[in-house]
PyMOL CGO cylinders between C-alpha atoms (Angstrom):
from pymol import cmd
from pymol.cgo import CYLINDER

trace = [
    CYLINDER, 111.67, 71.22, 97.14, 114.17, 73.23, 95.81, 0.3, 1, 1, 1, 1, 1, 1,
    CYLINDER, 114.17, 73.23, 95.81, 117.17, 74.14, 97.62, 0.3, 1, 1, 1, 1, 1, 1,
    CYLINDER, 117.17, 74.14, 97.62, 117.07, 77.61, 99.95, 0.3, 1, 1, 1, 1, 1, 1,
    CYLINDER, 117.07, 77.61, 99.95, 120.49, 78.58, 98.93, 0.3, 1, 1, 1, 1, 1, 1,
    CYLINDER, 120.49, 78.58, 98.93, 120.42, 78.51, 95.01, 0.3, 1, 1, 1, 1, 1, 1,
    CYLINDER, 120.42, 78.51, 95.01, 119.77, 81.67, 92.97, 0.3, 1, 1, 1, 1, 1, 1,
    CYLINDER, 119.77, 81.67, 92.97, 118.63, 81.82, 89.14, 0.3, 1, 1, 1, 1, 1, 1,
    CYLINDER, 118.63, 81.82, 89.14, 120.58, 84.34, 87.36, 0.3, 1, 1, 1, 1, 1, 1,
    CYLINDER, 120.58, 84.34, 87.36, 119.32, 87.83, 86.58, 0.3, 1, 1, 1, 1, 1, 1,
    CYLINDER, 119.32, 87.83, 86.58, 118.83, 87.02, 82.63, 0.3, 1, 1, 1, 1, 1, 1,
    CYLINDER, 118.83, 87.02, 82.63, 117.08, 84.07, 84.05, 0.3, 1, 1, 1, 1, 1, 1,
    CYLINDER, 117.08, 84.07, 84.05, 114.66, 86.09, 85.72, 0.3, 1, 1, 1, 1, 1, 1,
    CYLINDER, 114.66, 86.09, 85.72, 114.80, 88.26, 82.96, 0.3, 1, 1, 1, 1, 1, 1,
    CYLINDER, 114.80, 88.26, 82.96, 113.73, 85.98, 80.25, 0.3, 1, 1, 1, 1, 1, 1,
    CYLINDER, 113.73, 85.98, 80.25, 110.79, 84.38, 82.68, 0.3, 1, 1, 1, 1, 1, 1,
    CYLINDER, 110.79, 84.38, 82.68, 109.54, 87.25, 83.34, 0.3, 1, 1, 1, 1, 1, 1,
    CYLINDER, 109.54, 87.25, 83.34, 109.36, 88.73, 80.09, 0.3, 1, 1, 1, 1, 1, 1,
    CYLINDER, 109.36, 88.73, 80.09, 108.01, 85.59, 79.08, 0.3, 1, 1, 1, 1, 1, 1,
    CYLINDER, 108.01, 85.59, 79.08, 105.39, 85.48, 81.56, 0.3, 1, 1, 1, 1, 1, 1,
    CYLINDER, 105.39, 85.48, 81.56, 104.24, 89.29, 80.97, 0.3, 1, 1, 1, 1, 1, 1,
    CYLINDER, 104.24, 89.29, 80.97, 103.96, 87.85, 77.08, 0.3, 1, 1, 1, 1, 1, 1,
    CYLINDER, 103.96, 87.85, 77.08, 101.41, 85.25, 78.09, 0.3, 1, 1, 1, 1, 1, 1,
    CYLINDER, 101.41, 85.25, 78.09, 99.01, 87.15, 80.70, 0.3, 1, 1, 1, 1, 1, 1,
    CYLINDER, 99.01, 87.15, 80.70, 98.70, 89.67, 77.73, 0.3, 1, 1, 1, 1, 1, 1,
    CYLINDER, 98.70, 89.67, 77.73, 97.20, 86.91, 75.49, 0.3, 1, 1, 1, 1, 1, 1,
    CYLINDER, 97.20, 86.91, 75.49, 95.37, 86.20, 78.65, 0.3, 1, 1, 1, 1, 1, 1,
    CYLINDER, 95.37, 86.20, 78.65, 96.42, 82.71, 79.21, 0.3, 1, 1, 1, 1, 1, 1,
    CYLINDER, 96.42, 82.71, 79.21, 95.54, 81.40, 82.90, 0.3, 1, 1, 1, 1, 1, 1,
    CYLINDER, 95.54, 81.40, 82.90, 98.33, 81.74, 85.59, 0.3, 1, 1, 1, 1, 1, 1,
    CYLINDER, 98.33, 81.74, 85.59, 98.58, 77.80, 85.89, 0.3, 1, 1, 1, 1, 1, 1,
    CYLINDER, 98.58, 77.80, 85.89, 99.60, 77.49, 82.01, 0.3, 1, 1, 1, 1, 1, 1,
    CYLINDER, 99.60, 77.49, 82.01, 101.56, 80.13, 82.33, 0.3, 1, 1, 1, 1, 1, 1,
    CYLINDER, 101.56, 80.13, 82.33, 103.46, 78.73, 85.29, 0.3, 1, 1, 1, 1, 1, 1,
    CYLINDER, 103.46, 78.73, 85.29, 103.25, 75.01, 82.99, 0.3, 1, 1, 1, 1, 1, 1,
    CYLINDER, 103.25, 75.01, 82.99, 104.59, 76.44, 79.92, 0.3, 1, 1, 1, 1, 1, 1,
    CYLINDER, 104.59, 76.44, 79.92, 107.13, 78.46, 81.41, 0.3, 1, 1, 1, 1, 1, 1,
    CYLINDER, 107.13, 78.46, 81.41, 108.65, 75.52, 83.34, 0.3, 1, 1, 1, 1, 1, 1,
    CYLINDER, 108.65, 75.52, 83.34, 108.85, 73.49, 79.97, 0.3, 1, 1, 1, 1, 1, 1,
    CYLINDER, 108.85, 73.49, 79.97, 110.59, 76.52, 78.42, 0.3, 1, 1, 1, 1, 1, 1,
    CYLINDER, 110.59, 76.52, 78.42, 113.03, 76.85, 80.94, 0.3, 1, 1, 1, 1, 1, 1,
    CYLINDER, 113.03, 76.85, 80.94, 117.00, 75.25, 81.01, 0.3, 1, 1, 1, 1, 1, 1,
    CYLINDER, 117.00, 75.25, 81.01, 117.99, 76.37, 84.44, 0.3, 1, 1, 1, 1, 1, 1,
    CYLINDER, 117.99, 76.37, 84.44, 116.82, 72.96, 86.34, 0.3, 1, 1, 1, 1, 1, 1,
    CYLINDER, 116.82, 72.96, 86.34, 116.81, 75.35, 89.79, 0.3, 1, 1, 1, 1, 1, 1,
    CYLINDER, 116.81, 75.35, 89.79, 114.31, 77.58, 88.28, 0.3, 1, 1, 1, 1, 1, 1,
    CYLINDER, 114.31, 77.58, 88.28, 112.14, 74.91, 86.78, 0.3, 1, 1, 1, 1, 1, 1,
    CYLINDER, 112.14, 74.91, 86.78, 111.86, 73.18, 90.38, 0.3, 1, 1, 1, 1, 1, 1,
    CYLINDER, 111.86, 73.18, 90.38, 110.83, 76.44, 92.00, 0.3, 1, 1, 1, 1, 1, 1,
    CYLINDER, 110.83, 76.44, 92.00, 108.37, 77.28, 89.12, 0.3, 1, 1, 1, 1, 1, 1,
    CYLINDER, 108.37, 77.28, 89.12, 106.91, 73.75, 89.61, 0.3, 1, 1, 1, 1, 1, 1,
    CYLINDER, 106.91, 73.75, 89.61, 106.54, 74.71, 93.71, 0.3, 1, 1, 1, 1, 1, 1,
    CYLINDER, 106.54, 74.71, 93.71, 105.01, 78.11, 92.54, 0.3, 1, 1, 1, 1, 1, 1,
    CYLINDER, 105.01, 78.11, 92.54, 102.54, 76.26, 90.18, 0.3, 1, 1, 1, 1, 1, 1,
    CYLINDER, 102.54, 76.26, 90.18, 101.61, 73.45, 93.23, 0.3, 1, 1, 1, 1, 1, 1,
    CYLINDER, 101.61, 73.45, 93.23, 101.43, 76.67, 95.71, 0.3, 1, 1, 1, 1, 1, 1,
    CYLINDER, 101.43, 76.67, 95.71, 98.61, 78.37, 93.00, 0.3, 1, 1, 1, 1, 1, 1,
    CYLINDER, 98.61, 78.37, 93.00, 96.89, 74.88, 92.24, 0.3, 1, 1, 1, 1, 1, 1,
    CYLINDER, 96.89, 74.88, 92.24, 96.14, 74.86, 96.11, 0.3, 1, 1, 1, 1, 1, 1,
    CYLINDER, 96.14, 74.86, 96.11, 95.05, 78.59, 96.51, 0.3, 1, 1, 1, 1, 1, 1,
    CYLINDER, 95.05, 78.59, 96.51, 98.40, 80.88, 97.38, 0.3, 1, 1, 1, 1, 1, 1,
    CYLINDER, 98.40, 80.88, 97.38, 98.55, 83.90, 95.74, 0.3, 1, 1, 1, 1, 1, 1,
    CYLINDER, 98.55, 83.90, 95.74, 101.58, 84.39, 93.10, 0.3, 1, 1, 1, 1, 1, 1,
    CYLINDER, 101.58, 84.39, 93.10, 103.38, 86.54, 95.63, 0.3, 1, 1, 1, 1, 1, 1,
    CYLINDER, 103.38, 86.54, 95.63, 102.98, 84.19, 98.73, 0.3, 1, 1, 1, 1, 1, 1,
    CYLINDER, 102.98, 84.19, 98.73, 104.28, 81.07, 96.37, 0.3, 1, 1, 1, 1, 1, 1,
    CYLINDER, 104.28, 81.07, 96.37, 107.25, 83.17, 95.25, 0.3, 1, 1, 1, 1, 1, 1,
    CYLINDER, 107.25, 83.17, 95.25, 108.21, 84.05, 98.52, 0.3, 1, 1, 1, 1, 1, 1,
    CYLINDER, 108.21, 84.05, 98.52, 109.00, 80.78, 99.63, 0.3, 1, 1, 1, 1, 1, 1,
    CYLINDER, 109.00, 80.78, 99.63, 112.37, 81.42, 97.77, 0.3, 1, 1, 1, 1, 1, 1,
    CYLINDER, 112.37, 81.42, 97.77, 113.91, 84.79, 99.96, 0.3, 1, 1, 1, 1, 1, 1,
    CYLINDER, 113.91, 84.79, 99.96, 117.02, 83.85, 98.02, 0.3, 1, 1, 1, 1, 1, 1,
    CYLINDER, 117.02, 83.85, 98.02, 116.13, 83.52, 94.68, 0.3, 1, 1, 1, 1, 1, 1,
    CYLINDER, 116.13, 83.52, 94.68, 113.19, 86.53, 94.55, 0.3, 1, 1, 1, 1, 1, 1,
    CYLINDER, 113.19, 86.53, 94.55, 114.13, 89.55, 96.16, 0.3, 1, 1, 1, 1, 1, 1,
    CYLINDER, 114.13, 89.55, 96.16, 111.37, 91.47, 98.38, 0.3, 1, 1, 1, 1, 1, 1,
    CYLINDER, 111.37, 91.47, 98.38, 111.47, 94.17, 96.06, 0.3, 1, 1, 1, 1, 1, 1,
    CYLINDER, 111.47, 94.17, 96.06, 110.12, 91.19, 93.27, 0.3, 1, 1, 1, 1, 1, 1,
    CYLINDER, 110.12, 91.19, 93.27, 107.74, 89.81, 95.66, 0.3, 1, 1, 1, 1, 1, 1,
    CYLINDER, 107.74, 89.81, 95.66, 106.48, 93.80, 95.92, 0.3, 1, 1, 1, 1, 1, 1,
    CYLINDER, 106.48, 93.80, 95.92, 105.76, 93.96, 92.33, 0.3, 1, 1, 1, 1, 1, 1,
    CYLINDER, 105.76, 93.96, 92.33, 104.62, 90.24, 92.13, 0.3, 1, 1, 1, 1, 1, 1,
    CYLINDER, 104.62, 90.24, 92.13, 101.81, 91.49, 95.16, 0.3, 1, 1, 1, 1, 1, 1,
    CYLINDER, 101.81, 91.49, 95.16, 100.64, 94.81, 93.55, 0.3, 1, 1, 1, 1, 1, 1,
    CYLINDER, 100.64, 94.81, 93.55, 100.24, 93.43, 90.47, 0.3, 1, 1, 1, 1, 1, 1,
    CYLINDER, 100.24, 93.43, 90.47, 97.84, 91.09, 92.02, 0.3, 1, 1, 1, 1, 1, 1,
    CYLINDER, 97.84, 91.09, 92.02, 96.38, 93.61, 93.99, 0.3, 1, 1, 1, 1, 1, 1,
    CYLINDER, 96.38, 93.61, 93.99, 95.73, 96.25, 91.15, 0.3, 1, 1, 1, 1, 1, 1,
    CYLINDER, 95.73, 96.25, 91.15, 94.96, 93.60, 88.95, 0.3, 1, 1, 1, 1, 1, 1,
    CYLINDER, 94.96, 93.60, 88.95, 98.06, 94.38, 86.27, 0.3, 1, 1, 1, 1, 1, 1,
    CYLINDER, 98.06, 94.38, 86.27, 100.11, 91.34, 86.82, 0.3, 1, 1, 1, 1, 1, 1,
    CYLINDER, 100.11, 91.34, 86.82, 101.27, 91.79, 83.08, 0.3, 1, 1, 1, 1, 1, 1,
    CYLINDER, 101.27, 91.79, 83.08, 102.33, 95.19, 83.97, 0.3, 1, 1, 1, 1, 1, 1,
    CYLINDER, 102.33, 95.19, 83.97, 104.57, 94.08, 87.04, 0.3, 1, 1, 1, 1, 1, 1,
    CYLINDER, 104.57, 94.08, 87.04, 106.20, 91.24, 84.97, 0.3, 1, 1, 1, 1, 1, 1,
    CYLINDER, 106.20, 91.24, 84.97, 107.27, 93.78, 82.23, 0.3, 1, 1, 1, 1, 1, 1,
    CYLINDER, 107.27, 93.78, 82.23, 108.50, 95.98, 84.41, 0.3, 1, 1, 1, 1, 1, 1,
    CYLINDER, 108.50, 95.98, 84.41, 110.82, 93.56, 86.76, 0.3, 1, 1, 1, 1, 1, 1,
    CYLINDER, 110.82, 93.56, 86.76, 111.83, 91.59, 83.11, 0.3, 1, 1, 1, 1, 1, 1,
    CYLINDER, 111.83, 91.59, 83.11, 113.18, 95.65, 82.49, 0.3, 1, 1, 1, 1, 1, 1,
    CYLINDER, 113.18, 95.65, 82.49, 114.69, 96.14, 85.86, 0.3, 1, 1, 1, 1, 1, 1,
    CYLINDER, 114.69, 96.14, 85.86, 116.37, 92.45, 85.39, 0.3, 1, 1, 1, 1, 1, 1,
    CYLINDER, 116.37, 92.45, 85.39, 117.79, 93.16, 82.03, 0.3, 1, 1, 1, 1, 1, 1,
    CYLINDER, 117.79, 93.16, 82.03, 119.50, 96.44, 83.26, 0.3, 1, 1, 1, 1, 1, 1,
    CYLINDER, 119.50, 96.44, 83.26, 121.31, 94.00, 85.55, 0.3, 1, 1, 1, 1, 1, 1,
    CYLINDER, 121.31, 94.00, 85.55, 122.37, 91.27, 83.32, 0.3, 1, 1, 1, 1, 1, 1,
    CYLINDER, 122.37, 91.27, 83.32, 125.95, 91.45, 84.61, 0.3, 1, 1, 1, 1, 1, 1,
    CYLINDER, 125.95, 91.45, 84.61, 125.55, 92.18, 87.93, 0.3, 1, 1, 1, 1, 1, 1,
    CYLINDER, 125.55, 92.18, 87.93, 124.91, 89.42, 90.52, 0.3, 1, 1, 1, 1, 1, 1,
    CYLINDER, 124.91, 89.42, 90.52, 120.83, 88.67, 91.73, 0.3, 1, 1, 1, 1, 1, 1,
    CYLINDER, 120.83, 88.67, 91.73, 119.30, 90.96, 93.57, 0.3, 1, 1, 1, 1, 1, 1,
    CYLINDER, 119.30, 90.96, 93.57, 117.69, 88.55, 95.86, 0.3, 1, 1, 1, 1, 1, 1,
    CYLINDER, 117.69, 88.55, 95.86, 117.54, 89.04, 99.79, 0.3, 1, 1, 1, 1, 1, 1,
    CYLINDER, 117.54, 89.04, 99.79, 121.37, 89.07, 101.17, 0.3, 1, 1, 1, 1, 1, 1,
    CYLINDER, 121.37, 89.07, 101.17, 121.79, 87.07, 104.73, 0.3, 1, 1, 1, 1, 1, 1,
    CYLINDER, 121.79, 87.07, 104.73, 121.15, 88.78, 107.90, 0.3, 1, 1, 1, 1, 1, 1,
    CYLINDER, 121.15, 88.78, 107.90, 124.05, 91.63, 109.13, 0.3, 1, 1, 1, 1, 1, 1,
    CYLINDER, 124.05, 91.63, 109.13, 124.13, 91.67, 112.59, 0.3, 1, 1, 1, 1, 1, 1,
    CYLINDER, 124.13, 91.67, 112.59, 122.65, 95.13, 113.68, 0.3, 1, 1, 1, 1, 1, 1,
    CYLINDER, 122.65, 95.13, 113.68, 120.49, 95.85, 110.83, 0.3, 1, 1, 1, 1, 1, 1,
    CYLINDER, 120.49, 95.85, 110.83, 117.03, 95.70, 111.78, 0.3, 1, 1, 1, 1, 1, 1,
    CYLINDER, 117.03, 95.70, 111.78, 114.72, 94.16, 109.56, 0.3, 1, 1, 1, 1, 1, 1,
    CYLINDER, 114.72, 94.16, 109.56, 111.39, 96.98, 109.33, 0.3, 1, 1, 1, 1, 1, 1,
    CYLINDER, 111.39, 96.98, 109.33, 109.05, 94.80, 106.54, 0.3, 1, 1, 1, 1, 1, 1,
    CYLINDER, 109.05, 94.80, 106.54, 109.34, 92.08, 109.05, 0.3, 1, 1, 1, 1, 1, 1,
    CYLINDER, 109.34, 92.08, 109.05, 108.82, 93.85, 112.21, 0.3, 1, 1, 1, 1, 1, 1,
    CYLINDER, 108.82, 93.85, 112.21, 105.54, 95.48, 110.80, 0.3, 1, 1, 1, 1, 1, 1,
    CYLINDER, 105.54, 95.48, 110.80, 104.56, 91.79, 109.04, 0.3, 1, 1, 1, 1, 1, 1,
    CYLINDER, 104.56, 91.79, 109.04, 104.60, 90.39, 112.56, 0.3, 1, 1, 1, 1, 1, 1,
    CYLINDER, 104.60, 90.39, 112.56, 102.84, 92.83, 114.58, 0.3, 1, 1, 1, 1, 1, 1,
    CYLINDER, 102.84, 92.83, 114.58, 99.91, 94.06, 112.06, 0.3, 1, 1, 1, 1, 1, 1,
    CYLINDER, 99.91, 94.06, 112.06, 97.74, 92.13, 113.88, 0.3, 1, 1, 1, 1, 1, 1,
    CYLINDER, 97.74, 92.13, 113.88, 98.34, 93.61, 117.16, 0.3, 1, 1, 1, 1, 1, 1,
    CYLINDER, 98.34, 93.61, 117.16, 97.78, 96.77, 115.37, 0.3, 1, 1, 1, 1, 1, 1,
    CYLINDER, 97.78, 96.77, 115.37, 94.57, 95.81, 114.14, 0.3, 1, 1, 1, 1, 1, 1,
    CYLINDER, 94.57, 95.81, 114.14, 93.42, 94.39, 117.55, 0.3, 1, 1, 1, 1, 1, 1,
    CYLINDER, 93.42, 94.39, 117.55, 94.63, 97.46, 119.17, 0.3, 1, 1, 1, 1, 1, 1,
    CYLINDER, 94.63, 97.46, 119.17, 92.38, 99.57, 116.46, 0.3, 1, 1, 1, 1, 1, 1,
    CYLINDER, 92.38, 99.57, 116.46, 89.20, 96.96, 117.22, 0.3, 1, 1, 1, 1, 1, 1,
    CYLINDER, 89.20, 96.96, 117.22, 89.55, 98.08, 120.63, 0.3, 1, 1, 1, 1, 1, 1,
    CYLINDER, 89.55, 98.08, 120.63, 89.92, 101.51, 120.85, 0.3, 1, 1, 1, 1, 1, 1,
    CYLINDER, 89.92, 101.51, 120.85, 86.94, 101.07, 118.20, 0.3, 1, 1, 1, 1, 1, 1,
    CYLINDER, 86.94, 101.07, 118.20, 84.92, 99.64, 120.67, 0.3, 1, 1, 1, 1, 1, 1,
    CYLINDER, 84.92, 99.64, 120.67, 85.72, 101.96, 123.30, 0.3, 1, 1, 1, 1, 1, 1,
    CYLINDER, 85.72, 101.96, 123.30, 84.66, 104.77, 121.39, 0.3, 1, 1, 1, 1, 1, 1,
    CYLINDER, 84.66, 104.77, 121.39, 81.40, 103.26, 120.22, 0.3, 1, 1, 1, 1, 1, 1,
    CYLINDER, 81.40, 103.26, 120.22, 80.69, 102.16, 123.81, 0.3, 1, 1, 1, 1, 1, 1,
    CYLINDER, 80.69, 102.16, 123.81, 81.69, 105.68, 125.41, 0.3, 1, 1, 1, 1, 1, 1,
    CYLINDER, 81.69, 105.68, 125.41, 79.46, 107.69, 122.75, 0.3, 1, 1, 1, 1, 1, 1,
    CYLINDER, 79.46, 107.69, 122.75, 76.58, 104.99, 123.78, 0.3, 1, 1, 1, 1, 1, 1,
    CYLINDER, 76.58, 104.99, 123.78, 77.36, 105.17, 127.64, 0.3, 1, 1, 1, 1, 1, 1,
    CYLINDER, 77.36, 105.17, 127.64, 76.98, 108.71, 127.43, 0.3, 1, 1, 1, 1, 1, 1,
    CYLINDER, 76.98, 108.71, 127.43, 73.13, 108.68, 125.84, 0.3, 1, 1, 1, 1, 1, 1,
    CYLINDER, 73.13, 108.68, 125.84, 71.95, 106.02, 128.06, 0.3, 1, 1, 1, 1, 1, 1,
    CYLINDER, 71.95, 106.02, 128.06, 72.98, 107.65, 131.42, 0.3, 1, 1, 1, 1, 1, 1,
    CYLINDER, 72.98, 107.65, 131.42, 71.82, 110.83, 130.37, 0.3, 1, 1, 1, 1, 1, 1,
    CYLINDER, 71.82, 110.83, 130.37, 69.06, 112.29, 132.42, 0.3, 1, 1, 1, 1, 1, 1,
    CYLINDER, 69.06, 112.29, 132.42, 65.41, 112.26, 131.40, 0.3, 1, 1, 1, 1, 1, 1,
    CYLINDER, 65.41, 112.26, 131.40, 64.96, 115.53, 129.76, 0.3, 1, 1, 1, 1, 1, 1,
    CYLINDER, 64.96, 115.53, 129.76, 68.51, 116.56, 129.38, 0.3, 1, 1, 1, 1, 1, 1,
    CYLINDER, 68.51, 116.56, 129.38, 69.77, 119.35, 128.09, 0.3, 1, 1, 1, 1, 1, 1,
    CYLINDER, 69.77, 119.35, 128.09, 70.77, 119.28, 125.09, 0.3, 1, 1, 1, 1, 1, 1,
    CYLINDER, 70.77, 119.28, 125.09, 72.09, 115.40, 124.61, 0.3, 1, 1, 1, 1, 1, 1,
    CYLINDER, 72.09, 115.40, 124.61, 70.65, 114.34, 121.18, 0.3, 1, 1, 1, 1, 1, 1,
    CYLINDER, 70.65, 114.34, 121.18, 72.44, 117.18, 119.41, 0.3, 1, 1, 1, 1, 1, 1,
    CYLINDER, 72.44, 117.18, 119.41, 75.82, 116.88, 122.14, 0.3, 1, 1, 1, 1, 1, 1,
    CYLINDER, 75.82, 116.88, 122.14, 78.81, 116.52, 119.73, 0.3, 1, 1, 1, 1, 1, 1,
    CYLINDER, 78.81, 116.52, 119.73, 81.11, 114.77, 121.84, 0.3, 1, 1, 1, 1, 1, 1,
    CYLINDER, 81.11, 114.77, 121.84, 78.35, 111.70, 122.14, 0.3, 1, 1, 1, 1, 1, 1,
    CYLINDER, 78.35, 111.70, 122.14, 78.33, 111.89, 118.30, 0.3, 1, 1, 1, 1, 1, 1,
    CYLINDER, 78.33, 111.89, 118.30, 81.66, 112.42, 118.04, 0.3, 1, 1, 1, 1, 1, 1,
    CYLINDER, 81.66, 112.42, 118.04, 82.41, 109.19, 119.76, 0.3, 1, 1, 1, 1, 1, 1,
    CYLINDER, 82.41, 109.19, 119.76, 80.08, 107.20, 117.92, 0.3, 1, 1, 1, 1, 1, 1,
    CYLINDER, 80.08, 107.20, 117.92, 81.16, 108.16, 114.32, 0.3, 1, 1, 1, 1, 1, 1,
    CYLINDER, 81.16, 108.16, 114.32, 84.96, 107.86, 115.18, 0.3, 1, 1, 1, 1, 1, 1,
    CYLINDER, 84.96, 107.86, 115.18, 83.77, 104.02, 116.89, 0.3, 1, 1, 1, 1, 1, 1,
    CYLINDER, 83.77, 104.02, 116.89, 81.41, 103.47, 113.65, 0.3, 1, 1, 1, 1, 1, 1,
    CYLINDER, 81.41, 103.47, 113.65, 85.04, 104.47, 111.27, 0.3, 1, 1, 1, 1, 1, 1,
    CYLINDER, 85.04, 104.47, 111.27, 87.34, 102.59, 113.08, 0.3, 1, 1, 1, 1, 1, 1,
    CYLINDER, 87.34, 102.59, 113.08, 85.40, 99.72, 113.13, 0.3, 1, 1, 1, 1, 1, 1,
    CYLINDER, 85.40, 99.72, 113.13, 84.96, 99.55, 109.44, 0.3, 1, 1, 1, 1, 1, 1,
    CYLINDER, 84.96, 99.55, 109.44, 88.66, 100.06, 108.65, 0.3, 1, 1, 1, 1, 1, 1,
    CYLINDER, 88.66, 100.06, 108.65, 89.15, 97.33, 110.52, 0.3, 1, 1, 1, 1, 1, 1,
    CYLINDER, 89.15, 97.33, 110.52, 86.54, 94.80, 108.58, 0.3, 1, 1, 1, 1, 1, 1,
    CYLINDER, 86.54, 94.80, 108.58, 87.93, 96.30, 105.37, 0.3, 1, 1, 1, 1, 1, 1,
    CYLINDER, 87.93, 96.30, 105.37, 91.36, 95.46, 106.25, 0.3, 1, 1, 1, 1, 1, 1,
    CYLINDER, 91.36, 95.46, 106.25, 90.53, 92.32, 107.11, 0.3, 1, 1, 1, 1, 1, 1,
    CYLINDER, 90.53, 92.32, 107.11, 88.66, 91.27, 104.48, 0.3, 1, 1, 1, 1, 1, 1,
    CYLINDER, 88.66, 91.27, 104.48, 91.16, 92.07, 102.17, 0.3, 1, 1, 1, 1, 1, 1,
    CYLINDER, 91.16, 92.07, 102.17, 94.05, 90.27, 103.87, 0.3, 1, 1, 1, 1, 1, 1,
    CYLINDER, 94.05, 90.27, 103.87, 92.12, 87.30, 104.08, 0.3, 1, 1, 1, 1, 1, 1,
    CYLINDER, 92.12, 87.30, 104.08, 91.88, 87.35, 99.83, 0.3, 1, 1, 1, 1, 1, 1,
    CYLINDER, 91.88, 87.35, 99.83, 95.62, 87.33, 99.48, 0.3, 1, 1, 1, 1, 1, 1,
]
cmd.load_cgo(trace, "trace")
């Protein structure tokens, strides 16, 4: 595995991802892409982690998971791109545009993630590791509110006034019913990544 601490230059990155951009646009798969471009490259750091990226997409990671393995090497800013180009489909699109953003750079030193300051909080991470307590929170209240809006029509009174057209009942259920959904959606999705 390649080592944590080595960095490809930025006309490195440049050229690879330029390079790669080239190739999704003659719609070659990702795993010749990731073959030829390791062949093509001199940097012998770079080849290694394109031969770790190509392993990680043989068994299943997306692009963006496989290049993240390498904080500093690939900035989060490229794994960004790398993940929304997945997402909107556009991968060529996201190459071309961080093969622009590297060649502006050419003489300044990579832009991959620095090491840790003490006192500077890291946000991306903090939200990474509690999205799922987010999403169980969500499930729950979902539930609540389903349950409440339920509750409420099954203790009614025989004959009472008004309850099938009560909004708060209703209210409850379709806010349970929305909830609920957002959270299978959101799910769903972050199990495709």
């Amino acid at each position: 595995m390649a080592e944590n601490g080595s960095r490809a230059t930025n006309a490195d990155l440049a050229v690879v991802c330029r390079q790669f951009a080239t190739l999704m646009k003659a719609d070659i798969n990702i795993l010749e892409i990731l073959e030829t471009l390791r062949a093509q490259t001199t940097d012998a750091f770079l080849r290694e982690v394109l031969e770790q990226v190509q392993q990680d997409v043989e068994m299943g990671h997306t692009l963006a998971t496989s290049f993240s393995r390498y904080p500093n090497t690939f900035s989060p800013f490229f794994i960004t791109m790398i993940r929304e180009g997945e997402l909107e489909g556009e991968l060529d699109r996201a190459f071309d545009d961080l093969a622009d953003h590297f060649e502006t750079r050419l003489g300044e030193t990579p832009d991959a993630r620095r090491p840790a300051r003490a006192g500077v909080f890291d946000w991306e991470a903090a939200a990474a590791a509690f999205q799922w307590i987010f999403i169980w929170l969500t499930a729950l209240g979902a539930v609540c509110a389903l349950g409440s809006g339920l509750i409420w029509y099954a203790t009614a009174p025989e004959g009472g006034a008004g309850i099938p057209g009560d909004r708060l009942p209703n209210i409850l259920i379709f806010v349970g019913l929305v909830m609920a959904l957002g959270v299978l959606l959101f799910t769903r999705g972050r199990r495709r990544r």
